[in-house]
NUTORTI-33001 format. One line per 5 residues: their letters; for each residue x, y, z of C-alpha. Coordinates in nm, 3 decimals. Layout:
N
A> X,Y,Z | ...
% end
This chain:
622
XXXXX> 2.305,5.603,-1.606 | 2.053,5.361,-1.719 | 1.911,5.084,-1.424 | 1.954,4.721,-1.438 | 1.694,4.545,-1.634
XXXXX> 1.350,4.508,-1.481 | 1.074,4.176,-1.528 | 0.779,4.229,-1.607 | 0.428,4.046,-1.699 | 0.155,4.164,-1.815
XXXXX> -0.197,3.957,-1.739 | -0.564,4.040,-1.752 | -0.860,3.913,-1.914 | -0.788,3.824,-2.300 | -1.021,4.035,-2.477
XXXXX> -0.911,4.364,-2.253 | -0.662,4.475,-2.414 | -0.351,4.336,-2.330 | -0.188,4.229,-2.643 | -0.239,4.596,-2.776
XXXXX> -0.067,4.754,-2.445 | 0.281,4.510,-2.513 | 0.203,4.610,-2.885 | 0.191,5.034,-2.818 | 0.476,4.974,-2.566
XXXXX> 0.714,4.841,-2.804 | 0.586,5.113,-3.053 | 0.589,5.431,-2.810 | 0.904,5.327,-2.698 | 1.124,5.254,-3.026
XXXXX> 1.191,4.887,-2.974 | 1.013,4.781,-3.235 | 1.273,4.652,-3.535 | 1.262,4.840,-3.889 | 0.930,4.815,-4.084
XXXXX> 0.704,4.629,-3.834 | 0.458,4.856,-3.792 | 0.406,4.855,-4.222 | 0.412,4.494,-4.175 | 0.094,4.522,-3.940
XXXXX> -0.048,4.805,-4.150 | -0.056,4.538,-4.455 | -0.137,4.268,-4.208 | -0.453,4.464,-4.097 | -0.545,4.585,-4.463
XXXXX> -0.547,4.220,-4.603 | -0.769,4.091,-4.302 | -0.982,4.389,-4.435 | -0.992,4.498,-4.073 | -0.886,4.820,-3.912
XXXXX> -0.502,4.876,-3.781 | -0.469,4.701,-3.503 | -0.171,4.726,-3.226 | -0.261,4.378,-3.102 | -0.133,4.265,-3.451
XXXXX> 0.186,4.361,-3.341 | 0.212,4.004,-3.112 | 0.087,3.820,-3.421 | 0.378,3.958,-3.649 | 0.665,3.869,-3.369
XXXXX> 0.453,3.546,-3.338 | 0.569,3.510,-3.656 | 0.920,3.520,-3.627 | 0.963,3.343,-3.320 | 0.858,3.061,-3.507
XXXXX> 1.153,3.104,-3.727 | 1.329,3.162,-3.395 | 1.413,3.558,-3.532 | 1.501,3.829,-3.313 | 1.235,3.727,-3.016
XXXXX> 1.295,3.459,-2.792 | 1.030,3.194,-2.692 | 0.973,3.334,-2.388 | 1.055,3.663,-2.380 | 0.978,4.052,-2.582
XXXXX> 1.261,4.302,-2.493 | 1.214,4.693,-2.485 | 1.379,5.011,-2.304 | 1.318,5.316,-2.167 | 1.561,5.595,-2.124
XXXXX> 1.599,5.437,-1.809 | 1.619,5.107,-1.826 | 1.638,4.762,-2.080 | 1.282,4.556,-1.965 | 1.173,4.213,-2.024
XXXXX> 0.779,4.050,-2.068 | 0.771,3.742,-1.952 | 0.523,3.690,-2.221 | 0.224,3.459,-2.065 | -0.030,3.418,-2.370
XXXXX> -0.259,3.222,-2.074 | -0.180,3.162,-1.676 | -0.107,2.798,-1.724 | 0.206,2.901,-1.915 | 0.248,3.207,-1.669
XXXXX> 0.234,2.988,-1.341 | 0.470,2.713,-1.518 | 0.721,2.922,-1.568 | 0.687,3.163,-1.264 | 0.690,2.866,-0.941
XXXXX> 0.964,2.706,-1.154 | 1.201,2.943,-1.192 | 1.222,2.984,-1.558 | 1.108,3.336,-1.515 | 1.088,3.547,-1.169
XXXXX> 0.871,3.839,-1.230 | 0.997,4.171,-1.050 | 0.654,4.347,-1.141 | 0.340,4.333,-1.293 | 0.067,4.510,-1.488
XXXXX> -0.307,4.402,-1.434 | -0.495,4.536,-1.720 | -0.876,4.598,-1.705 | -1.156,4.707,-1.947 | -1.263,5.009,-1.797
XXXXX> -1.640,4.897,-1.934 | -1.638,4.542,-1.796 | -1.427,4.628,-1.493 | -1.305,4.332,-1.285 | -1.398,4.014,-1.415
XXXXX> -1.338,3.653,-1.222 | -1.031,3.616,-1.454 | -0.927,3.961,-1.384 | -0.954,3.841,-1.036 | -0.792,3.505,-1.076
XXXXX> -0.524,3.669,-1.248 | -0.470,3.924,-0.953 | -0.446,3.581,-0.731 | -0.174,3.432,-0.952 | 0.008,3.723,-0.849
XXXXX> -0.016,3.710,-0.499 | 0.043,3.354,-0.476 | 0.352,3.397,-0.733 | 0.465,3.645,-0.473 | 0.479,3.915,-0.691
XXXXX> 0.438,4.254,-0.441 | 0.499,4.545,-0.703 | 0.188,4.557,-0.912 | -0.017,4.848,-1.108 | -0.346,4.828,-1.252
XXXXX> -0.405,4.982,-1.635 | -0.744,5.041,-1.664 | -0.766,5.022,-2.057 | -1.038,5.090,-2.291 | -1.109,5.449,-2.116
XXXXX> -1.216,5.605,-2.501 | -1.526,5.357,-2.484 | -1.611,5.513,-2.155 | -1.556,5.887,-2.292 | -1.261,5.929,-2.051
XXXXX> -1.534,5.913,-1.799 | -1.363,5.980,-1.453 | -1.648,5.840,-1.229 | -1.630,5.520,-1.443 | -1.270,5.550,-1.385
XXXXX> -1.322,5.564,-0.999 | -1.565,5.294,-0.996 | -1.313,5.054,-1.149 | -1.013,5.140,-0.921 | -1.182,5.134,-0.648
XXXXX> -1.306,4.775,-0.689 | -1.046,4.664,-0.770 | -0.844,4.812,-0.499 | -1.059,4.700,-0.223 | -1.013,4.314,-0.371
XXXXX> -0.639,4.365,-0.434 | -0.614,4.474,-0.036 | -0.842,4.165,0.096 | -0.487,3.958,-0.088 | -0.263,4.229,0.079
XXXXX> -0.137,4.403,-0.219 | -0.184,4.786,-0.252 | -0.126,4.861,-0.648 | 0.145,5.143,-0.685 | -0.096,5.319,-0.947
XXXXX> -0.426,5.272,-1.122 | -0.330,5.386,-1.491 | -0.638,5.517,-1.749 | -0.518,5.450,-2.115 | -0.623,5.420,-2.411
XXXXX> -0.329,5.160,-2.555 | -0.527,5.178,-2.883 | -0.501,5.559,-2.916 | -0.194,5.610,-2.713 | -0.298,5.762,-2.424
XXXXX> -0.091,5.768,-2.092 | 0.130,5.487,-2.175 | 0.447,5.690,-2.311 | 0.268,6.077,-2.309 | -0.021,6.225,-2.065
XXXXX> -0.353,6.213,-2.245 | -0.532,6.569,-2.260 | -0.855,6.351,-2.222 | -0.760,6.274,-1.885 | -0.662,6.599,-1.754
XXXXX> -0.831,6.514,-1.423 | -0.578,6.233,-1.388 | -0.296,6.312,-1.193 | -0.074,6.026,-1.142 | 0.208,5.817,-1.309
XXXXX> 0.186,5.710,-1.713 | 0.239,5.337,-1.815 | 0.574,5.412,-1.885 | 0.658,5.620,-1.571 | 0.511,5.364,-1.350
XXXXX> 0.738,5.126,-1.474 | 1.060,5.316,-1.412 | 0.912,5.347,-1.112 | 0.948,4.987,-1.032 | 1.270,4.818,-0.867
XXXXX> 1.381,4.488,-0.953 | 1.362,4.241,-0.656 | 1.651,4.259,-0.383 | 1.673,3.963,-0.130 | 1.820,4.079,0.168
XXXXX> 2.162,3.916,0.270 | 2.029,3.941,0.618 | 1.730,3.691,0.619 | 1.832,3.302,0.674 | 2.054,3.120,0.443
XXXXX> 1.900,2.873,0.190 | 2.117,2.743,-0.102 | 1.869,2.457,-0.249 | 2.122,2.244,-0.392 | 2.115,2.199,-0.780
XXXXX> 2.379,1.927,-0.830 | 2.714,1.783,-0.704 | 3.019,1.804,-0.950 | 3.347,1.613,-0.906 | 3.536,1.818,-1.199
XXXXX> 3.871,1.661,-1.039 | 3.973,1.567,-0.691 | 3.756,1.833,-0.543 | 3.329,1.740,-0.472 | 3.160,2.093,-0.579
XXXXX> 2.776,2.167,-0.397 | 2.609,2.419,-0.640 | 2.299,2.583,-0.638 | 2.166,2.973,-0.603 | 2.184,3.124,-0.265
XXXXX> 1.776,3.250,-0.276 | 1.829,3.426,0.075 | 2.106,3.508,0.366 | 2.449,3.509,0.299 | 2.744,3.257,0.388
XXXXX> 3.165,3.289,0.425 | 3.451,3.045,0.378 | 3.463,2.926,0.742 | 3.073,2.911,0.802 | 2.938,2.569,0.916
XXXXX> 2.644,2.459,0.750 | 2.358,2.181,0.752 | 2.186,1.998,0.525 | 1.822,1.938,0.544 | 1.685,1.746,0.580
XXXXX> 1.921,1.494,0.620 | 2.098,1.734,0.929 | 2.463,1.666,0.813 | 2.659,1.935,0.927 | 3.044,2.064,0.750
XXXXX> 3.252,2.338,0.720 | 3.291,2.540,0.402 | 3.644,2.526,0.296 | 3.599,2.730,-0.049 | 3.324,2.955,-0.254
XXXXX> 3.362,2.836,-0.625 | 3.249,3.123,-0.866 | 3.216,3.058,-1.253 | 3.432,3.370,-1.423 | 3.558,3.476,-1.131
XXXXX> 3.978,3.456,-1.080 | 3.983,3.624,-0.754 | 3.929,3.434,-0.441 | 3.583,3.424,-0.353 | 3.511,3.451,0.031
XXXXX> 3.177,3.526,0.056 | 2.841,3.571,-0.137 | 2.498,3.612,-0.083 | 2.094,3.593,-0.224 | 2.128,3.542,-0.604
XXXXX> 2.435,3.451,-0.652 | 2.451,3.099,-0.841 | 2.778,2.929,-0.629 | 2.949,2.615,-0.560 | 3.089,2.492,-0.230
XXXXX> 3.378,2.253,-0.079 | 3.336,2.123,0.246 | 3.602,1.993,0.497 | 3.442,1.655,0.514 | 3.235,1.395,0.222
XXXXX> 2.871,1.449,0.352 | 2.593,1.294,0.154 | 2.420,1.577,-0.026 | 2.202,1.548,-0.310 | 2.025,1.772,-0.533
XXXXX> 1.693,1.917,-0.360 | 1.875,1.928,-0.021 | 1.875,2.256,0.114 | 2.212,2.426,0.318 | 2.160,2.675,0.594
XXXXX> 2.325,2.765,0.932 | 2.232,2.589,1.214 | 2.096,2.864,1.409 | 1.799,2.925,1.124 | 1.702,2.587,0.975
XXXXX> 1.394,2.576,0.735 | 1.092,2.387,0.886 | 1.116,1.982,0.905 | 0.769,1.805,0.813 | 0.569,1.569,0.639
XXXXX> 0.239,1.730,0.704 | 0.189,2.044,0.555 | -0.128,2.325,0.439 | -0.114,2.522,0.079 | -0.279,2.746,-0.080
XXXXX> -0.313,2.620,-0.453 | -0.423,2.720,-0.762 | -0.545,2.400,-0.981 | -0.471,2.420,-1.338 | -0.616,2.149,-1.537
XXXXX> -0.937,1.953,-1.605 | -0.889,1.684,-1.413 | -0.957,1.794,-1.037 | -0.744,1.725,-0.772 | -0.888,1.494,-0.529
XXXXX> -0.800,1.362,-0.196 | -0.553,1.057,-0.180 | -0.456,1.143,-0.493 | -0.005,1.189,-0.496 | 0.128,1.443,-0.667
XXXXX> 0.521,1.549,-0.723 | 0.593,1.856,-0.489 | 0.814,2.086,-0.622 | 0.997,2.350,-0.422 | 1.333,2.512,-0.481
XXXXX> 1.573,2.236,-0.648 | 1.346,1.935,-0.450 | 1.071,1.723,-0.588 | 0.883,1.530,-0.299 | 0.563,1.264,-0.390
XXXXX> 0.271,1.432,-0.178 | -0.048,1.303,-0.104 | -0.385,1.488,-0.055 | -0.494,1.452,0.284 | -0.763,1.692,0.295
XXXXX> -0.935,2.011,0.105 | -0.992,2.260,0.365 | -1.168,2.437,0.169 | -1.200,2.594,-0.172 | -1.187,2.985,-0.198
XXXXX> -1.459,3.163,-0.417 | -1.203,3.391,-0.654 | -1.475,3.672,-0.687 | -1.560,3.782,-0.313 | -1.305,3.540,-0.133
XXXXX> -1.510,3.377,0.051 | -1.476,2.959,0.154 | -1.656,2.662,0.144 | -1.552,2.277,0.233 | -1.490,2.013,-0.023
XXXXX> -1.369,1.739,-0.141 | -1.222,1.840,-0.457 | -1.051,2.139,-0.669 | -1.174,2.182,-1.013 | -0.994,2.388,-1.296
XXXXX> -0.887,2.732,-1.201 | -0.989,2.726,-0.830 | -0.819,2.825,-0.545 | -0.809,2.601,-0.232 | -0.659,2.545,0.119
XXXXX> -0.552,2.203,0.078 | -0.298,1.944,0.290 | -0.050,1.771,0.176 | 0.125,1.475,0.340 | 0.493,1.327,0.248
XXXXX> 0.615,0.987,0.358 | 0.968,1.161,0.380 | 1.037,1.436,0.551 | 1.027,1.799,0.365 | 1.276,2.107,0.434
XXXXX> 1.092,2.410,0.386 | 0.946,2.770,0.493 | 0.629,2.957,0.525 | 0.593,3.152,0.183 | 0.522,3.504,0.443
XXXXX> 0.892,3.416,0.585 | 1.072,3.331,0.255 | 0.871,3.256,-0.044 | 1.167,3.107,-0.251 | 1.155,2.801,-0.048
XXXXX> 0.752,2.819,0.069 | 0.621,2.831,-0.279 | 0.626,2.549,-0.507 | 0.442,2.369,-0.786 | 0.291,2.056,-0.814
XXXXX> 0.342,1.825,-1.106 | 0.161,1.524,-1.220 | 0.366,1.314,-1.425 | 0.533,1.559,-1.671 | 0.274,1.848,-1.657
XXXXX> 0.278,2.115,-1.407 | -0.090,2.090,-1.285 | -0.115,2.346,-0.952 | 0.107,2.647,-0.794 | 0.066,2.675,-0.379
XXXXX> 0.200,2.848,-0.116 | 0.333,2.708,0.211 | 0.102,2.857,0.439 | 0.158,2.608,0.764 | 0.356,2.332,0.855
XXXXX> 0.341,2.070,1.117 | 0.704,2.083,1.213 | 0.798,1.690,1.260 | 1.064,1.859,1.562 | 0.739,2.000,1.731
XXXXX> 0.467,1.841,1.664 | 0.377,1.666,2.029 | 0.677,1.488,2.017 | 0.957,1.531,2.282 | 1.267,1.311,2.301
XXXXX> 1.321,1.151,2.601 | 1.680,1.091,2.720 | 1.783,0.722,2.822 | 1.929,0.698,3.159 | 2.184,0.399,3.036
XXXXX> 2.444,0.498,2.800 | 2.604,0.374,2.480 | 2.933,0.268,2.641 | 2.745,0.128,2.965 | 2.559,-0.087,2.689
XXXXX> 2.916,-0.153,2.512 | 3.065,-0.264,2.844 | 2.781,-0.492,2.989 | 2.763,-0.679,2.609 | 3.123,-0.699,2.573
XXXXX> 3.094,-0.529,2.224 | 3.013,-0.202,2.091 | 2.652,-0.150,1.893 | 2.647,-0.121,1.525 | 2.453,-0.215,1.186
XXXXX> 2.637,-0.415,0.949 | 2.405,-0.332,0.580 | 2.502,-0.648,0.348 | 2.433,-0.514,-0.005 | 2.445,-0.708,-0.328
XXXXX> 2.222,-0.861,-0.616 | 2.013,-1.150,-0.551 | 2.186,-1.474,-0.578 | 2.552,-1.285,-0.429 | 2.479,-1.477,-0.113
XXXXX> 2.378,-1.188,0.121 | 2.122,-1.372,0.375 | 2.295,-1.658,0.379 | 2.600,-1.490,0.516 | 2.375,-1.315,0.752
XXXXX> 2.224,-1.628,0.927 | 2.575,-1.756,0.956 | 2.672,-1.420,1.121 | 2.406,-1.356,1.300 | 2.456,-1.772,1.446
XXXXX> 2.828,-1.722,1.532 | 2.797,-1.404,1.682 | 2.484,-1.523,1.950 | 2.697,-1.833,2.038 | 2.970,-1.617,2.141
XXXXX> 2.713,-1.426,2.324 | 2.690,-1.069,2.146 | 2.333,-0.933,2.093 | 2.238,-0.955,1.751 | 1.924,-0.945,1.536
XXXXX> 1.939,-0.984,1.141 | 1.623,-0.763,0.918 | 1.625,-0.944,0.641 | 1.487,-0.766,0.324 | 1.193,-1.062,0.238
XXXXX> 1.135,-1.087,0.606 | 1.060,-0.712,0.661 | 0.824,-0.701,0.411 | 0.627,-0.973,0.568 | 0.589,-0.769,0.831
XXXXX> 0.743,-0.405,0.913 | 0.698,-0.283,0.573 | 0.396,-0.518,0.448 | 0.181,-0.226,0.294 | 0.509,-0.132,0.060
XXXXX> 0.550,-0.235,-0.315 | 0.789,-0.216,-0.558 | 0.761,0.137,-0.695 | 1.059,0.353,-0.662 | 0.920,0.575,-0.359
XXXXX> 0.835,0.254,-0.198 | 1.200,0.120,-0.247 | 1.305,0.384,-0.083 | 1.087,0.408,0.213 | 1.191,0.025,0.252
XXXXX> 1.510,0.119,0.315 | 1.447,0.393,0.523 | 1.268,0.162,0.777 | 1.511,-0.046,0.794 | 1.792,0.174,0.850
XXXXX> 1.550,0.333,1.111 | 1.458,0.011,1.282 | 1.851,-0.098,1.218 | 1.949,0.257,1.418 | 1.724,0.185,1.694
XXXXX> 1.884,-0.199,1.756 | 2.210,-0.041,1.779 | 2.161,0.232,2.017 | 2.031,-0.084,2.220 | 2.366,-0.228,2.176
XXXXX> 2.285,-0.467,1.946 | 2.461,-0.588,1.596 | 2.219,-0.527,1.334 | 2.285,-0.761,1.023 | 2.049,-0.600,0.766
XXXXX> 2.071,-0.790,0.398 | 1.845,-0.605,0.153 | 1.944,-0.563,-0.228 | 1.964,-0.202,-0.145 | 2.069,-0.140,-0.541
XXXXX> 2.081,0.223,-0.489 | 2.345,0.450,-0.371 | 2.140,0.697,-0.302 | 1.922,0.486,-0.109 | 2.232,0.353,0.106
XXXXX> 2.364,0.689,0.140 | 2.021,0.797,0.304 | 2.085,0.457,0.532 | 2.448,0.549,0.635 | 2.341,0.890,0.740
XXXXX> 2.074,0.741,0.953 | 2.315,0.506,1.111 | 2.596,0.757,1.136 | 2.934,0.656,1.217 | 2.809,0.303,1.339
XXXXX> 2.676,0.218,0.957 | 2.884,-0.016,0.807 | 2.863,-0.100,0.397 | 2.963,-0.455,0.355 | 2.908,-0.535,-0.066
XXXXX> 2.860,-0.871,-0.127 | 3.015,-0.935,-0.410 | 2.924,-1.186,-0.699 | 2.891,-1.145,-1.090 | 2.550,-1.128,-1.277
XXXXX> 2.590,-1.446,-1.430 | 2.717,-1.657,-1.097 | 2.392,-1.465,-0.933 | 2.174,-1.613,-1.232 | 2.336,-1.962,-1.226
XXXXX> 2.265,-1.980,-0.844 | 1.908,-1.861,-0.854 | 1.795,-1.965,-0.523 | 1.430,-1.857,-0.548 | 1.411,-1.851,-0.933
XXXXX> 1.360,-1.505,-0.911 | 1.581,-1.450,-1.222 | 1.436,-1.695,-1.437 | 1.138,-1.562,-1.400 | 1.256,-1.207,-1.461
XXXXX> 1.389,-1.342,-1.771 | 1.050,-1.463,-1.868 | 0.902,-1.144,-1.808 | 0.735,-1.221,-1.546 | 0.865,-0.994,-1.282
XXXXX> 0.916,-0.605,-1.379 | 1.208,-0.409,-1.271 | 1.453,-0.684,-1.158 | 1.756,-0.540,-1.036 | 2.059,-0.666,-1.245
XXXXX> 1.790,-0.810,-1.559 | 1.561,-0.493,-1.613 | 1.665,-0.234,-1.312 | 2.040,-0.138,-1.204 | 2.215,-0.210,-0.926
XXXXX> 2.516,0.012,-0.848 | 2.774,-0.130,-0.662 | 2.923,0.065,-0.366 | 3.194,0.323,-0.479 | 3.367,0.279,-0.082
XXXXX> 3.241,0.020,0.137 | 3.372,-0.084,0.425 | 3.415,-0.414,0.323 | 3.373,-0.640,0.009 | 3.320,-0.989,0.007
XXXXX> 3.416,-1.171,-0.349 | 3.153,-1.470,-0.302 | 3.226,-1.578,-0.615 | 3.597,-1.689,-0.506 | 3.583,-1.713,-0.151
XXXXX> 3.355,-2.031,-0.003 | 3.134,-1.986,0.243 | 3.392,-2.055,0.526 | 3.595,-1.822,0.395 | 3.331,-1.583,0.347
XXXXX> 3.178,-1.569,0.686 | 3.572,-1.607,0.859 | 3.604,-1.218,0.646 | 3.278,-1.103,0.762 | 3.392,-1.206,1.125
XXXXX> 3.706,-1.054,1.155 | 3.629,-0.746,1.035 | 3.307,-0.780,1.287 | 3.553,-0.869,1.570 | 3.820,-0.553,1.456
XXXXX> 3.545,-0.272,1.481 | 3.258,-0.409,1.727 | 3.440,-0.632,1.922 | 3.635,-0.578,2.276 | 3.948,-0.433,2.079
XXXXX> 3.733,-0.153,1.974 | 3.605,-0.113,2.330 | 3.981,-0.085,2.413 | 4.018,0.172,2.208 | 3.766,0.388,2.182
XXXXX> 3.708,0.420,1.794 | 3.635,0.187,1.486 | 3.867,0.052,1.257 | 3.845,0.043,0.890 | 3.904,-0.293,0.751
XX> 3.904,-0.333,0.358 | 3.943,-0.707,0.157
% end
């Protein structure tokens, strides 16, 4: 019974021979269609060269621009026992890109050689690609024997340089092949040329191979890839890429650390119940509770959480001409997540032929380097030697993928000096000396709705009743707190993340919080709410674009509509009003009396000495 299909790629230097190895494979193996070989007979005869199997890539070339039998990416062919695929790589830029991002997992790979030339830096490079691509099931064809005579001392020569550099990156090749792909020989039959070679053909080495198993039994990660609502149910999907999970299991989310329990497995095509599934499945969950979960976060159980950092040392491969330099930001890509990175520091860059490393300051077009990256938010991840699917990643600088790495160490933000010291006076002893319970009140709306001047009035009634209260204003904090931010959308979102920080840290003081920041995202807010927890409370502050415009306070939005200010929410950037908040506040019907009375009750129902009654927070919606 034939195997499951098997992944291969096929890289090595471009003049040694590789296009005429994929081109006798296909031959020697039947799965070339009707009449190709005739067609590269004439193809060969009107170039006035000799017949060449390499031609073979230029004819289904040909029809994969008229998108015929061969897709883009792909060349099929089988064995009696198995279907294969090449990932077909015509250079490593197009190899990496579609290896870190998932487009195409290799299972195996062949490194092919010119027994004359032997291994060259890009033979070398290559052999890198596939140790940093994680690829551990690789055999050497050392082509081009017939211009050696067959020569077996030339043969030893080559494997055993190239085996010795192949063990310095910790893979052992499975075989080290002599062929002739021109001629034929050893890729489907023995050659009687090589009589003094004992071991596996091309083709045997192949079967050989097994496609990749993740074991069930190593953590859980399920990167998430999106969050459906195809009805009243809120569907987590993603592929589990290691460990296994049950209906019943609690999970986290990293690396925001909300926790819920899984109530359902959705399966696509799949009528039975689902209970459980593991690695490389592609899944959806329910939980028992609404968590905020986004695509990039990453599930697990509790007991084996991926690292927590912003500090963190690769080792890349840099694909382009521009070098990377230090303070340069990138997009970090690993799993489902994209993170904006900055260089901190090149280690050092590794020499590709002996291995050896020197210090610098830069990484120039095909090096390797040990590099460190730095994220203003944190990053959930692992070591590529504990579980490459979510230690290996890409980096991307605007639209092109530019470097692949591996996560090699990581300052774990948990660990890293840092231990949390427990306060000796509690939350309620706090509640009962103020009189009211600690909490952040996160006034959201578009400039104009009214939201600071609601806050001063808050913040004014409150004190002269004598709660503790404190009001971060969003123009105020960026006087100070979170001076060195702009406008970009990373720093938009780190601007709300120190607030809601700060704001957290006021509260578990005791304090009300009144933050009143624009805040037009919900993704930013959700962030905020999960930093604040179950004290957070949304309060939209509601008013119409055009009662917003007619107000303008600052003339923000006549300048916007001048062009003079970029990405104004509500003129040239969205807002999005809350979906749920706790509490909305029509300021374009209510006075400001009226207002502020709202704002107060609902203040006094969930913060106030009825709550400390109690013992829990109401929900009060206008």
């Amino acid at each position: 019974m034939p195997h499951s299909q098997l992944r291969i790629v096929i890289v090595g230097h471009v003049d040694h021979g590789k296009s005429t190895l994929i081109g006798r494979l296909l031959n020697d193996t039947g799965s070339l269609p009707d009449g190709k070989v005739e067609q590269v007979r004439e193809m060969s005869r009107k170039r006035g060269m000799p017949f060449e199997w390499a031609f073979v890539m230029d004819a289904l070339q040909a029809e994969r621009d008229q998108g015929i039998t061969i897709d883009t990416t792909q060349i099929h062919f089988k064995t009696a026992q198995r279907p294969y695929v090449i990932i077909d790589a015509p250079g490593h830029t197009e190899f990496l890109k579609n290896m870190v991002t998932g487009a195409s997992q290799a299972d195996a790979a062949l490194l092919v050689i010119d027994a004359d030339e032997g291994a060259l830096e890009q033979s070398r490079r290559h052999a890198f690609l596939l140790h940093l691509l994680g690829v551990r099931q690789v055999a050497v064809v050392v082509n081009k024997m017939d211009k050696v005579e067959f020569s077996s001392r030339r043969y030893e020569v080559v494997a055993q340089e190239i085996k010795e550099y192949l063990a310095e990156l910790g893979l052992q090749p499975k075989a080290v092949i002599p062929v002739s792909a021109r001629n034929g020989d050893n890729i489907v039959s023995r050659s009687e040329q090589a009589d003094w070679y004992l071991g596996p053909t091309v083709i045997e080495q192949l079967d050989a191979f097994r496609p990749q198993q993740v074991s069930p039994d190593q953590p859980l990660r399920l990167p998430l890839q999106d969050v459906y609502k195809p009805d009243d149910r809120r569907i987590l999907a993603g592929r589990i890429e290691s460990g296994r999970l049950r209906v019943g299991d609690t999970l986290r989310f990293s690396p925001t650390g909300a926790s819920a329990t899984v109530v359902s497995i959705e399966a696509w095509n799949h009528p039975e119940t689902v209970l459980s599934a593991q690695a490389g499945q592609s899944i959806g969950i329910t939980l028992d509770k609404r968590i905020f979960a986004e695509r990039g976060h990453i599930a697990h159980h509790e007991a084996d959480a991926p690292i927590l950092g912003h500090r963190l040392s690769v080792r890349l491969f840099w694909l382009v001409s521009e070098p990377l330099v230090v303070g340069k930001t990138y997009t970090l890509k690993i799993a489902s997540a994209e993170h904006r990175v900055t260089v901190e520091q090149v280690t050092a860059v590794i020499d590709v032929e002996d291995l050896s490393s020197t210090p610098g300051k830069s990484v120039h077009r095909n090096e390797v380097a040990e590099v460190v990256l730095r994220s203003r938010s944190p990053i959930a991840l692992d070591l590529a030697s504990d579980l490459p699917r979510t230690g290996r990643g890409a980096l991307i600088d605007g639209n092109d993928v530019v470097g692949g790495c591996l996560v090699v160490e990581i300052e774990d933000a948990a660990a890293a000096n840092i231990t949390e010291v427990s306060h000796t006076v509690s939350l309620e002893e706090r509640s009962q000396a103020n009189g009211h319970q600690g909490g952040i009140v996160w006034l959201t709306g578009l400039s104009g709705a009214g939201k600071s001047t609601l806050a001063m009035a808050l913040e004014r009634a409150l004190f002269d009743r004598g709660w503790q209260t404190f009001v971060l204003d969003g123009d105020n904090v960026r006087n100070g707190l979170n001076a060195g931010l702009g406008f970009s959308a990373d720093d938009r979102a780190e601007n709300i993340r120190r607030v809601a920080e700060t704001a957290k840290l006021f509260a578990d003081a005791g304090m009300v919080v009144i933050a009143s920041l624009i805040s037009p995202l919900k993704a930013d807010r959700a962030r905020a709410r999960v930093i604040g927890g179950e004290r957070f409370h949304e309060v939209h502050v509601a008013a119409d674009l055009a009662t917003c415009e007619d107000r303008d306070p600052k003339g923000l939005y006549r300048k916007a509509r001048a062009g003079e200010i970029a990405e104004f929410t509500g003129i040239s950037a969205p807002y999005e009003a809350p979906d749920q908040p706790e509490l909305v506040i029509d300021t374009d019907t209510l006075s400001r009396s009226e207002a502020l009375a709202r704002l107060l009750d609902y203040v006094d129902e969930t913060l106030g000495k009825n709550s400390l009654k109690s013992g829990k927070e109401l929900t009060y919606v206008i």
